[in-house]
Backbone as JSON, one array per atom type, in Angstrom:
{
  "sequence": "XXXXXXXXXXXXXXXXXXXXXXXXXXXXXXXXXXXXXXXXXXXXXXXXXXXXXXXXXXXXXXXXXXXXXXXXXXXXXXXXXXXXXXXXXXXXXXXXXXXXXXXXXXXXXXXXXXXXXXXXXXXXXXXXXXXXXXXXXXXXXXXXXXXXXXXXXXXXXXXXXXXXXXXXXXXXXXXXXXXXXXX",
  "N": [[4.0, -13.12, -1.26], [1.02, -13.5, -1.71], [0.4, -10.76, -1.6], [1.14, -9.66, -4.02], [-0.56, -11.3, -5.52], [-3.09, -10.0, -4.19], [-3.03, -7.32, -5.18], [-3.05, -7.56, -7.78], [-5.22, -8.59, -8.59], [-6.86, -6.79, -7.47], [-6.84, -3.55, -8.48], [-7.92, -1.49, -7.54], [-7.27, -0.63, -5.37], [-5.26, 1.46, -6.15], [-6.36, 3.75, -5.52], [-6.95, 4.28, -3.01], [-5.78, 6.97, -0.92], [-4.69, 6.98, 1.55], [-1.81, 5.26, 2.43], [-1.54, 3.36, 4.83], [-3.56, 2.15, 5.05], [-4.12, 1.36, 2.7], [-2.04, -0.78, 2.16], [-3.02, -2.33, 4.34], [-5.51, -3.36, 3.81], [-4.69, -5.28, 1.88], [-3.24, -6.73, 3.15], [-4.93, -7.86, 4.73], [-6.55, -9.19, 3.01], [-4.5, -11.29, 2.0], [-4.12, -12.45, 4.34], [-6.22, -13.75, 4.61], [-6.18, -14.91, 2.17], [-4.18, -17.19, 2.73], [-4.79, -18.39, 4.9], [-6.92, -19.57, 4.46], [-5.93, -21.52, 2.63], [-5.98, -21.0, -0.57], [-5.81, -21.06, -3.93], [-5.75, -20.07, -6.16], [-6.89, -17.19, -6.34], [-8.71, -15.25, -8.22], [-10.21, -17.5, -9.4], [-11.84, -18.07, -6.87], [-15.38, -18.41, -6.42], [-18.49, -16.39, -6.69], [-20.51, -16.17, -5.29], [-21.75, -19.75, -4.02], [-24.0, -21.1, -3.32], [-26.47, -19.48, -5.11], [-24.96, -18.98, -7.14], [-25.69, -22.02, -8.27], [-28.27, -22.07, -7.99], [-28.97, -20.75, -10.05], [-27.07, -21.2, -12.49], [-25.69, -20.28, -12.78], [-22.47, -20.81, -12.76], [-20.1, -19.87, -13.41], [-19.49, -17.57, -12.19], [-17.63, -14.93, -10.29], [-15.88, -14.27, -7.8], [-13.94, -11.53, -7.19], [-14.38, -10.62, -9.47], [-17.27, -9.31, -8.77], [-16.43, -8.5, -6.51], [-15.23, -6.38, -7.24], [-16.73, -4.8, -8.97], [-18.57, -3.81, -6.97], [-16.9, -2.26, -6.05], [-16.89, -0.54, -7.53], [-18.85, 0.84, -8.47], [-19.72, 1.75, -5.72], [-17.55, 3.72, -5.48], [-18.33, 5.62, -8.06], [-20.92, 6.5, -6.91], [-20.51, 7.4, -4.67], [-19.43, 9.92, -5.33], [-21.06, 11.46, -7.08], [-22.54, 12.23, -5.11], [-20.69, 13.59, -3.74], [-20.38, 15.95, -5.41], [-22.84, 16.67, -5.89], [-23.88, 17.5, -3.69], [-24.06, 18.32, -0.2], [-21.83, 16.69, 1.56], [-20.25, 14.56, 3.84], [-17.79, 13.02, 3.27], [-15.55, 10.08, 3.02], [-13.28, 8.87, 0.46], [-11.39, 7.2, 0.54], [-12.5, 5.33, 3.08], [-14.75, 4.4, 1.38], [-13.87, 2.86, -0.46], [-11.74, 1.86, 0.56], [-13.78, 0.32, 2.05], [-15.78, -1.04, 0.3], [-13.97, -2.88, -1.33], [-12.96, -4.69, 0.81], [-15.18, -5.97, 1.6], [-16.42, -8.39, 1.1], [-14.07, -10.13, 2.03], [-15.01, -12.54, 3.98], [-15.71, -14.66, 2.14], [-13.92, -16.03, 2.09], [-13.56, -17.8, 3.3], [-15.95, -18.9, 3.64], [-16.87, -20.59, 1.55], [-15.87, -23.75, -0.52], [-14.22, -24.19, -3.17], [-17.2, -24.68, -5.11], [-18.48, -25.83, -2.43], [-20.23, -25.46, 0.43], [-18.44, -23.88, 3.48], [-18.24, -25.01, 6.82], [-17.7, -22.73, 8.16], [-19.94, -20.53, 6.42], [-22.27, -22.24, 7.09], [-22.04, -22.31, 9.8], [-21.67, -19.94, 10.95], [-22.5, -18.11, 9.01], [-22.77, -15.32, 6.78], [-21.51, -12.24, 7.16], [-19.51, -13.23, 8.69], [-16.28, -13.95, 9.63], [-15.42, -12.17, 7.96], [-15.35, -9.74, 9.3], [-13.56, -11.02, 11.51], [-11.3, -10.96, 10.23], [-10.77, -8.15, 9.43], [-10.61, -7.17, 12.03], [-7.7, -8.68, 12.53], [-6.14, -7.39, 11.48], [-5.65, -4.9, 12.41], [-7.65, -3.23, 10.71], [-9.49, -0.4, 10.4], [-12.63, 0.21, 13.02], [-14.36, 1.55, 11.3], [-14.42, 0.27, 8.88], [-15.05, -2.97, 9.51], [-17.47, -2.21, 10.62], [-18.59, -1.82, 8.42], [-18.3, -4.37, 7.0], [-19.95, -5.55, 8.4], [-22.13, -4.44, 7.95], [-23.14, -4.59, 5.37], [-25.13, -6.34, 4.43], [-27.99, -8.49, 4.18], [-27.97, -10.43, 6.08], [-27.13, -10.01, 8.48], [-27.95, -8.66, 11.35], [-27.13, -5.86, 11.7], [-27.38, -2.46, 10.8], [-26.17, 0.23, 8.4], [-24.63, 2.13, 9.48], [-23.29, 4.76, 8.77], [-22.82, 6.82, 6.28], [-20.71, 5.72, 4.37], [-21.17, 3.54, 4.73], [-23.81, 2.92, 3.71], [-23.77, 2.93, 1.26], [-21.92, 1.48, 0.28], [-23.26, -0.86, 0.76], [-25.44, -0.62, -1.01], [-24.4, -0.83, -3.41], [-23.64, -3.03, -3.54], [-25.5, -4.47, -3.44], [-27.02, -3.8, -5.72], [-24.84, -5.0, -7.88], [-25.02, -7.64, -7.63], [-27.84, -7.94, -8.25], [-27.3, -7.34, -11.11], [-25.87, -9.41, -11.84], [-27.46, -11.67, -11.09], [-29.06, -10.74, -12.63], [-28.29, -11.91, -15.29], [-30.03, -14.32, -14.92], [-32.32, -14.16, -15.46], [-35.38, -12.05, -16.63], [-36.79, -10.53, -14.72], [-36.3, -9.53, -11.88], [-37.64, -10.03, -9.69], [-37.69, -12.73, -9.79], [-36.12, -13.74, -9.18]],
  "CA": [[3.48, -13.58, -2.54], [-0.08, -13.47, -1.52], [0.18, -9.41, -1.82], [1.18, -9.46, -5.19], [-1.97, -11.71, -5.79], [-4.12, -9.0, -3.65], [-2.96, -5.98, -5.76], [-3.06, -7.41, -9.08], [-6.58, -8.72, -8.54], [-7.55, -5.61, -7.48], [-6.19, -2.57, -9.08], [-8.68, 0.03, -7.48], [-6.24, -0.34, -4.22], [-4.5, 2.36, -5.83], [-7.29, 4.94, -5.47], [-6.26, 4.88, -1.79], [-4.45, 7.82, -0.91], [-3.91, 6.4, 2.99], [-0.88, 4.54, 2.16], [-1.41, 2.57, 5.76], [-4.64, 1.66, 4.84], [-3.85, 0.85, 1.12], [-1.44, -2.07, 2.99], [-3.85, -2.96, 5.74], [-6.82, -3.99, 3.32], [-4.01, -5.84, 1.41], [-3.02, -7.64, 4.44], [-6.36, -8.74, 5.54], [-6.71, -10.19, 2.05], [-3.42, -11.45, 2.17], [-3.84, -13.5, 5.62], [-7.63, -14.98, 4.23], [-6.01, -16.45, 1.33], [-3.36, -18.05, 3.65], [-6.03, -18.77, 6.22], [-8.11, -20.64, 3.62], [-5.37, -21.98, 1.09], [-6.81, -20.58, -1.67], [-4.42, -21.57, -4.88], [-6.1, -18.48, -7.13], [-7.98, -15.68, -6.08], [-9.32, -15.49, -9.1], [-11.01, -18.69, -9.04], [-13.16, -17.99, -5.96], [-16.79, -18.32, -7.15], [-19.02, -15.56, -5.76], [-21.74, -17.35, -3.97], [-22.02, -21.13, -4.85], [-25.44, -21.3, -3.57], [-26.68, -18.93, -5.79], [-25.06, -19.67, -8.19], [-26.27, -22.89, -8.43], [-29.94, -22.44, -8.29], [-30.0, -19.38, -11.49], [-27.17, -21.91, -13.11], [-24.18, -19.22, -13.25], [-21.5, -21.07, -11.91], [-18.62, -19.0, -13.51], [-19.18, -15.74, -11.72], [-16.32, -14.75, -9.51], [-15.99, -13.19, -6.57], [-13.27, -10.69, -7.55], [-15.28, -10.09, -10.55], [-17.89, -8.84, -7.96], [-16.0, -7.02, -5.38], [-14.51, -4.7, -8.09], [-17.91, -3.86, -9.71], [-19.11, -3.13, -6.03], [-15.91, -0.62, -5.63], [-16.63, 0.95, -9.21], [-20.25, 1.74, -7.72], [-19.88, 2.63, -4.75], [-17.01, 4.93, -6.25], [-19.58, 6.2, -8.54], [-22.13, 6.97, -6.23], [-19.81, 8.59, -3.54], [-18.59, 10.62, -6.37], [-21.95, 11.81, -7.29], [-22.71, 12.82, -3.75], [-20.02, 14.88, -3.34], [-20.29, 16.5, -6.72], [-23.98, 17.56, -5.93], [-24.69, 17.36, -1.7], [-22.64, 18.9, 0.82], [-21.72, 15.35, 2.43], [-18.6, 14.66, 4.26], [-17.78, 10.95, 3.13], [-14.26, 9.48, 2.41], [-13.45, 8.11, -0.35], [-10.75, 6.28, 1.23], [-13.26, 4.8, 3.55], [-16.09, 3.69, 0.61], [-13.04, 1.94, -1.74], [-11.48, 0.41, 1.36], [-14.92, -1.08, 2.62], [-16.09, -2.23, -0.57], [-12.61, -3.73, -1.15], [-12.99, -5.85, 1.66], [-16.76, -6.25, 2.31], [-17.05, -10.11, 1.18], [-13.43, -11.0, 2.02], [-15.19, -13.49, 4.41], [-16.46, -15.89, 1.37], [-12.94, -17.08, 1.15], [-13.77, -18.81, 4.2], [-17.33, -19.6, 3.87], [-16.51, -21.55, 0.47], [-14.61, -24.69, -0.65], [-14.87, -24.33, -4.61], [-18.22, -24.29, -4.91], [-18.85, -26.33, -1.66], [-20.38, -24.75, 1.29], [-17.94, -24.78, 4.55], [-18.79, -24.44, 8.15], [-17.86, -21.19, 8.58], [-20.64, -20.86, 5.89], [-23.28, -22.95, 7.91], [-22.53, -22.25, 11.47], [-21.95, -18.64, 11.76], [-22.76, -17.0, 7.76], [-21.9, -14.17, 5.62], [-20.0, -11.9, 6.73], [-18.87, -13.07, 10.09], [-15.1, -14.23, 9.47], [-14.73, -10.7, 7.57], [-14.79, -8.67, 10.91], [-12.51, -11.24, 12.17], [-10.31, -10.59, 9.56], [-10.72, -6.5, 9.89], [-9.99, -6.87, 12.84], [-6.65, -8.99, 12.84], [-5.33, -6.6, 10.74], [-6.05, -3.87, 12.74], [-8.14, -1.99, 10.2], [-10.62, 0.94, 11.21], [-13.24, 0.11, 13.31], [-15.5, 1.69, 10.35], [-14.31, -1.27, 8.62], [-16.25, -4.12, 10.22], [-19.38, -2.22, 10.68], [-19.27, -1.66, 6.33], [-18.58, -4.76, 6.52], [-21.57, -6.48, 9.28], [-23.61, -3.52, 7.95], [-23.65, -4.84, 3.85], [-25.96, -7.54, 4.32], [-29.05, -8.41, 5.35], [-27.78, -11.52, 6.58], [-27.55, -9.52, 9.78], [-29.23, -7.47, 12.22], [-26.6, -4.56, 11.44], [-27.73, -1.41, 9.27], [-25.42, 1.18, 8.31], [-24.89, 3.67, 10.11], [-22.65, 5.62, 8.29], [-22.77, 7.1, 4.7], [-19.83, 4.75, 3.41], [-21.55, 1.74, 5.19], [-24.93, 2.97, 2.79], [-23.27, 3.29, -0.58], [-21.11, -0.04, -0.04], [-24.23, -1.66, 0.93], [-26.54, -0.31, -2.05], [-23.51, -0.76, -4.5], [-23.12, -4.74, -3.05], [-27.36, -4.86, -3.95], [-26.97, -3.24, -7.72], [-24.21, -5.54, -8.13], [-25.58, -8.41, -7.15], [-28.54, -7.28, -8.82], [-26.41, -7.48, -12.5], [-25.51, -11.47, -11.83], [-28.54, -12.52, -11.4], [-30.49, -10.56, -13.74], [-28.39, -12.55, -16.7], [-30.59, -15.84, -15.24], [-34.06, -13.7, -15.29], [-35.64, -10.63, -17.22], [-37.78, -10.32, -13.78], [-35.67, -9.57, -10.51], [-38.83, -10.52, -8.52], [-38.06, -13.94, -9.97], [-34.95, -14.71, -8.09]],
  "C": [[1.98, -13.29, -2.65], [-0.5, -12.09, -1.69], [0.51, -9.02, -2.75], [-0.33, -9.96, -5.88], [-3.42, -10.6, -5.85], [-4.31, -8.0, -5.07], [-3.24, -6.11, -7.47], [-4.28, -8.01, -9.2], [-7.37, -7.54, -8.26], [-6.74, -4.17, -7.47], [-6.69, -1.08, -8.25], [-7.83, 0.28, -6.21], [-5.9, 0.75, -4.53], [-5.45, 3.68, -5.68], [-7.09, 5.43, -4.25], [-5.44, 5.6, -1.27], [-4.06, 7.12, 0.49], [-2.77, 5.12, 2.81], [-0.94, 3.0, 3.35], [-2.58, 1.56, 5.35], [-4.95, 1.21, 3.73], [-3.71, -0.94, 1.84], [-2.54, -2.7, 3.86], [-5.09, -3.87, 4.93], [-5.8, -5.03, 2.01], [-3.47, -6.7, 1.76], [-3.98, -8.43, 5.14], [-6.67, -9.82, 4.01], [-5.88, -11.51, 1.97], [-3.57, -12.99, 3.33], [-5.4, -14.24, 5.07], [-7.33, -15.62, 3.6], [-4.43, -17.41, 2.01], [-4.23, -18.78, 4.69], [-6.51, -20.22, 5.44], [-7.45, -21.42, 2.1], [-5.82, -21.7, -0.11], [-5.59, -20.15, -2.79], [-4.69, -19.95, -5.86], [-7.14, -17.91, -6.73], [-9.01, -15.84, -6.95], [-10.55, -16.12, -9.86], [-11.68, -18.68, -8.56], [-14.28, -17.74, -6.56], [-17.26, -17.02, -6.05], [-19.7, -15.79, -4.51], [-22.48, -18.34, -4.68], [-23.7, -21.28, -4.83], [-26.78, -20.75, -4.7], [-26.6, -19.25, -7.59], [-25.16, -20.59, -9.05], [-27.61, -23.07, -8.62], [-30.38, -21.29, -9.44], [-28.57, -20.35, -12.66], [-26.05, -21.05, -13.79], [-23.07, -19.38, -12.45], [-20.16, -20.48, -12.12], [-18.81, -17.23, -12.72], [-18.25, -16.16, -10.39], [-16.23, -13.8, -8.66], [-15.19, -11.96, -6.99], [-13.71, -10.16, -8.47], [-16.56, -8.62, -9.85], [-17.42, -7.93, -6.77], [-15.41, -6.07, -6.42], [-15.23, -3.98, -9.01], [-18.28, -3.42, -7.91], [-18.43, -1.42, -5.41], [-16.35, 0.25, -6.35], [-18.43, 1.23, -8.61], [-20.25, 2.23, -6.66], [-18.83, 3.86, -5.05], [-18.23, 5.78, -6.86], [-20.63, 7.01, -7.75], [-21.66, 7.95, -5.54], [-19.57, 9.81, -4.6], [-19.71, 11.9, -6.71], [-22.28, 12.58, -6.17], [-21.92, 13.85, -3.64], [-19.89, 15.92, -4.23], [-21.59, 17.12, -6.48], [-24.65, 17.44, -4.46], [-23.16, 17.9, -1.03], [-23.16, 17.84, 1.56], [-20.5, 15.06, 3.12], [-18.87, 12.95, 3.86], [-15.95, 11.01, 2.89], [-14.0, 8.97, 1.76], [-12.32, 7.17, -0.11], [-11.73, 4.79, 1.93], [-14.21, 3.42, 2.23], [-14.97, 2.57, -0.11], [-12.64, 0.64, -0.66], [-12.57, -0.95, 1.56], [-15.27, -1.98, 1.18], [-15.1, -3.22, -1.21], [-12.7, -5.26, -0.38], [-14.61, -6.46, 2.44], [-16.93, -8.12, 2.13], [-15.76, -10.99, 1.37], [-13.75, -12.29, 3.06], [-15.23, -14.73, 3.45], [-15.01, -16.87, 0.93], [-12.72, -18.11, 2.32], [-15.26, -19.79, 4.39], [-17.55, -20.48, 2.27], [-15.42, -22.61, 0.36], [-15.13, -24.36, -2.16], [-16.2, -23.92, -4.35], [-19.25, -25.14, -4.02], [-18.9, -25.01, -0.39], [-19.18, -25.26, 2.55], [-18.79, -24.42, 5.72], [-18.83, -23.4, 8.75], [-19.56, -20.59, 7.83], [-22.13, -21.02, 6.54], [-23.41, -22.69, 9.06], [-22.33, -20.47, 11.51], [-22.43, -17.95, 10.24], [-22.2, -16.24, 7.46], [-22.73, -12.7, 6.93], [-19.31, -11.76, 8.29], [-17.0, -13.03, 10.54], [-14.6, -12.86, 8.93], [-14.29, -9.73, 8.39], [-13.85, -9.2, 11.56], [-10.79, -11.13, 11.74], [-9.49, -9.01, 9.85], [-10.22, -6.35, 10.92], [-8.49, -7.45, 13.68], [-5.32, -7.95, 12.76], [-4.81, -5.1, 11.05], [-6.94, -2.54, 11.56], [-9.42, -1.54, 11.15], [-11.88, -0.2, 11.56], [-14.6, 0.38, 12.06], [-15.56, 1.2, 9.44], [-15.07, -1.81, 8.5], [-16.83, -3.49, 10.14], [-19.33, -2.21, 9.15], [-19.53, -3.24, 6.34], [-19.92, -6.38, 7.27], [-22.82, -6.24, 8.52], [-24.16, -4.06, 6.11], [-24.71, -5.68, 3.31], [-26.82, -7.12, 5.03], [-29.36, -9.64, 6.18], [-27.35, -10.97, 8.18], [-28.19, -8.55, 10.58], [-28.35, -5.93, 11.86], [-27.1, -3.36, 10.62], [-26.66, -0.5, 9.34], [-26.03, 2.17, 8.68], [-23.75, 4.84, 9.61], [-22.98, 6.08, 6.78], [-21.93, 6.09, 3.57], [-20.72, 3.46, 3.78], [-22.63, 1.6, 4.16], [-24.46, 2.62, 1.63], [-22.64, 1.77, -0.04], [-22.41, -1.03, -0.21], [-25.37, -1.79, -0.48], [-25.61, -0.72, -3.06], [-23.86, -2.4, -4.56], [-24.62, -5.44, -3.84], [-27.29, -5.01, -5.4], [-26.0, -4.82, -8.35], [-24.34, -7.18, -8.14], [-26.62, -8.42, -8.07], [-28.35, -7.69, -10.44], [-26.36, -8.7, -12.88], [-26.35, -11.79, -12.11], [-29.25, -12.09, -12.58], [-30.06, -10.95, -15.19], [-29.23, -14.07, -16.66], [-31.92, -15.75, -15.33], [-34.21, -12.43, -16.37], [-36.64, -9.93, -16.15], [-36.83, -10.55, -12.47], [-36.34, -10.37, -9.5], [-38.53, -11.45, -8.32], [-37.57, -14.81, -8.96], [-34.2, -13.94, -6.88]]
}
């Protein structure tokens, strides 16, 4: 049931030609919202803290991971259209797909949990990535998206997910400012 949820929350799945890897980032979703009871996907706020102090408590996580796909799409797209780059576009859709499925552990509604507090964003996501067995280049997109850790990308997909995750991010807030600096 929970993989009907996945797929119809996020549509860009089908851009995945790796059929294994379609399933696999469908399955890691799949076992977080079983993990973390989570009644609607849908529902998940993005980031409560946040959006509590600019005062935009309806933004939605799923809202947000599927503008991060449609940019980092975009961007990869661009790249390969004018740079001789080797990238995957498998790779960039998967990671940004699953780059913040941690927050369905580091949220209650829009209460912080302990996952949250004691270890941060995006530690539970690698543990996810890696239940599921997806690619090793996975987890690093998704250690490397933040700067909530010491990780940087080291790959080309890990860059673009990461810069997409910024822009995007970026969008939210700037309906509670006309000055990025601000917030």
């Amino acid at each position: 049931m929970s993989e009907d949820v996945v797929r119809a929350a996020f549509p860009e799945l089908e851009v995945i030609e790796d059929d294994d890897l379609r399933a696999d980032v469908v399955s890691a979703w799949a076992m977080a919202i079983e993990e973390n009871d989570i009644d609607d996907l849908t529902e998940v706020p993005w980031l409560p803290p946040t959006q509590r102090a600019l005062g935009l408590e309806n933004e939605r996580l799923v809202s947000h991971v599927r503008d991060v796909t449609a940019c980092a799409v975009a961007l990869a797209e661009t790249l390969l259209e004018r740079r001789e780059v080797t990238l995957s576009v498998d790779t960039v859709v998967a990671g940004a797909l699953i780059h913040d499925v941690s927050k369905l552990a580091e949220f209650d509604g829009m209460a912080e949990t302990p996952v949250y507090n004691l270890l941060g964003h995006p530690y539970y996501g690698v543990y996810v990535v890696a239940a599921v067995d997806l690619p090793l280049e996975l987890a690093h997109i998704v250690l490397s998206h933040t700067s909530r850790t010491p990780v940087e990308p080291a790959t080309i997909e890990a860059e673009l997910i990461r810069r997409a995750d910024e822009v995007a991010a970026a969008a939210i807030r700037s309906q509670a400012t006309d000055d990025l600096r601000t917030v």
